[in-house]
N, C-alpha and C positions, 0 to 999 in steps of 0.2 A: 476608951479609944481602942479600934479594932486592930488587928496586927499590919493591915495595910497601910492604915493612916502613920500606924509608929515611921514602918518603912518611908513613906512619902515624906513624911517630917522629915526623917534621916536626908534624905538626899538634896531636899529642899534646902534643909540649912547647910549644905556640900555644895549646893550652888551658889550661895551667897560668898565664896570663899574667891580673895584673888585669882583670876586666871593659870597662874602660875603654882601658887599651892594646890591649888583645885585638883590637877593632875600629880603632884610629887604627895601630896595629904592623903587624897579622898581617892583616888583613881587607880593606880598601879604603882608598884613596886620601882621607885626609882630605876632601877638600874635595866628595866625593858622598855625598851622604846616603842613607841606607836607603830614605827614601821616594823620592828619585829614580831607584834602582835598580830598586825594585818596579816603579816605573809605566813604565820604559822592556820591562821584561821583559812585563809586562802586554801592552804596545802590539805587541811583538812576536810573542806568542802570540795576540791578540786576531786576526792576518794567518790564522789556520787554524787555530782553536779559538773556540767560543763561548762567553765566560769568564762567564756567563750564566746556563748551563746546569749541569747536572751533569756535571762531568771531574774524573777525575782526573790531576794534573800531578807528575811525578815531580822533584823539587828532585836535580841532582846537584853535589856536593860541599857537601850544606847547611848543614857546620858547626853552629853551634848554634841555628838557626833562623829566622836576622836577616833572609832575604827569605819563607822557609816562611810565615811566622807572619804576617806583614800582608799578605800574598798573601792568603792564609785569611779575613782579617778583612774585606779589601775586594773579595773575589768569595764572597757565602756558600751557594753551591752548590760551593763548588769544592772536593775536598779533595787536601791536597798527600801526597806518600810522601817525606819525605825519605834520602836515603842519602849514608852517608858513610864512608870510613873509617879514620875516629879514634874509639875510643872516647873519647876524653878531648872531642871536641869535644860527641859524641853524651851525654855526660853533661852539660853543661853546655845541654844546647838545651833549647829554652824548650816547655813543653805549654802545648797547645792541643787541641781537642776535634774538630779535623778536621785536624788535621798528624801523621801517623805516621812515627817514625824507625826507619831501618833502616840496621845495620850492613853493609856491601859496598865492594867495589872498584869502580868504575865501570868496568872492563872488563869485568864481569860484573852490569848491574844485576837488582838480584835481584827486582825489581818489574817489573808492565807499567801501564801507564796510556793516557792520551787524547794529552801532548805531553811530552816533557825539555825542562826547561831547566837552564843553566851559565853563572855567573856567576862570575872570580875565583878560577876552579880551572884550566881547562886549560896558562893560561900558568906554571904551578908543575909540569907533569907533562912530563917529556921526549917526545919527536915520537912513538916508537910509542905510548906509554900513550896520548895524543889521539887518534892515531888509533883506537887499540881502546876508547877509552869511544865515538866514533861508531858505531862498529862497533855495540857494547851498546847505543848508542841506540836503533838500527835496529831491534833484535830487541826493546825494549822498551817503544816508540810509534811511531807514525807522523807523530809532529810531531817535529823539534829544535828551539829556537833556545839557540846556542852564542855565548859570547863567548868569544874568544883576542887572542893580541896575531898579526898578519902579521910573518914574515920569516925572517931565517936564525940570529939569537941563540942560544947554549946553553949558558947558564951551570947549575950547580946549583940546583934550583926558582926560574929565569927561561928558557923554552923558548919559543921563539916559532917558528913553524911557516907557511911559503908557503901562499899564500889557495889555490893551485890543490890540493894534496895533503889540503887541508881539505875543499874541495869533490869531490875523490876519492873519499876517505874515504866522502860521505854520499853519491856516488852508489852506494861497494859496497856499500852498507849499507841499500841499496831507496829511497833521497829521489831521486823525479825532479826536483823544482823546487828551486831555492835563490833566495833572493835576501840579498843582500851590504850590511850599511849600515858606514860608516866612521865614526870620530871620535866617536859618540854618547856621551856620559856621561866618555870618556879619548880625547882627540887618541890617544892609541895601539892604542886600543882595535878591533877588531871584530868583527862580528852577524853570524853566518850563522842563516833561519832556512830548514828544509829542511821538506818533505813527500813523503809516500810520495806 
């Protein structure tokens, strides 16, 4: 079985999981709420995107739609592509009238838009998979902003990856600019947001 399929297994069997643990198990960190997620993602995009306007913003790894969906709600020019791939998550994501799901790998997103964002997926993908969904970023907007966890860790979906390789990454992948936030929403967590 190739590392994709493991991944898809992984998330597949995270869909199967009540409503309710689905998000406190498999999703995030208890103690951040969807709305705080959105609005840090938001702030981050807002650096080189006018959320305002007409964009569209590519959600990768959107799972079942939990930042897609009130993204959409509270920028309503925006519309989101979400891509994912689990189908099992992909069934369970929530419609909406400007949120489009689509089934992919994020080494290959199969959409292009205005900016990517990543929330909550990288640090479950081992170090080339992250680097090749930058990669696919590149070819797919001219904005990223990525959250991962910094470092050398590598357990089975726990992959945490040095900040410089990260920033590598989205310079091979056409992002002149980066800038770096730490600790935002997880002490462990951080923001790279890139521009071509």
């Amino acid at each position: 079985m190739n590392r994709v399929d493991v991944e898809r297994g992984y998330w597949d069997e995270a869909s199967r999981t009540p409503p309710g643990r689905l998000r406190n198990e498999w999703l995030c960190d208890r103690s951040i709420s969807d709305e705080a997620c959105v609005g840090v993602i938001a702030q981050f995009l807002d650096r080189a995107v006018d959320l305002d306007s007409p964009v569209t913003l590519i959600d990768l790894g959107c799972g079942p739609g939990r930042v897609a969906v009130p993204l959409a709600d509270r920028f309503p020019r925006v519309i989101v592509e979400g891509v994912d791939s689990s189908p099992g998550m992909l069934a369970r994501a929530v419609a909406h009238p400007r949120v489009r799901y689509t089934l992919g790998d994020g080494r290959g997103v199969p959409v292009t838009g205005d900016a990517v964002y990543t929330m909550g997926l990288l640090q479950h993908v081992p170090v080339d998979g992250q680097l090749g969904y930058v990669g696919a970023a590149g070819r797919a907007a001219p904005v990223l902003v990525a959250q991962f966890i910094e470092g050398e860790e590598a357990e089975p979906f726990s992959h945490h990856i040095p900040l410089n390789m990260m920033v590598d990454a989205a310079s091979a992948a056409g992002y002149g600019r980066v800038s770096v936030s730490r600790g935002v929403l997880h002490p462990l967590w951080t923001w790279m947001v890139a521009w071509t």
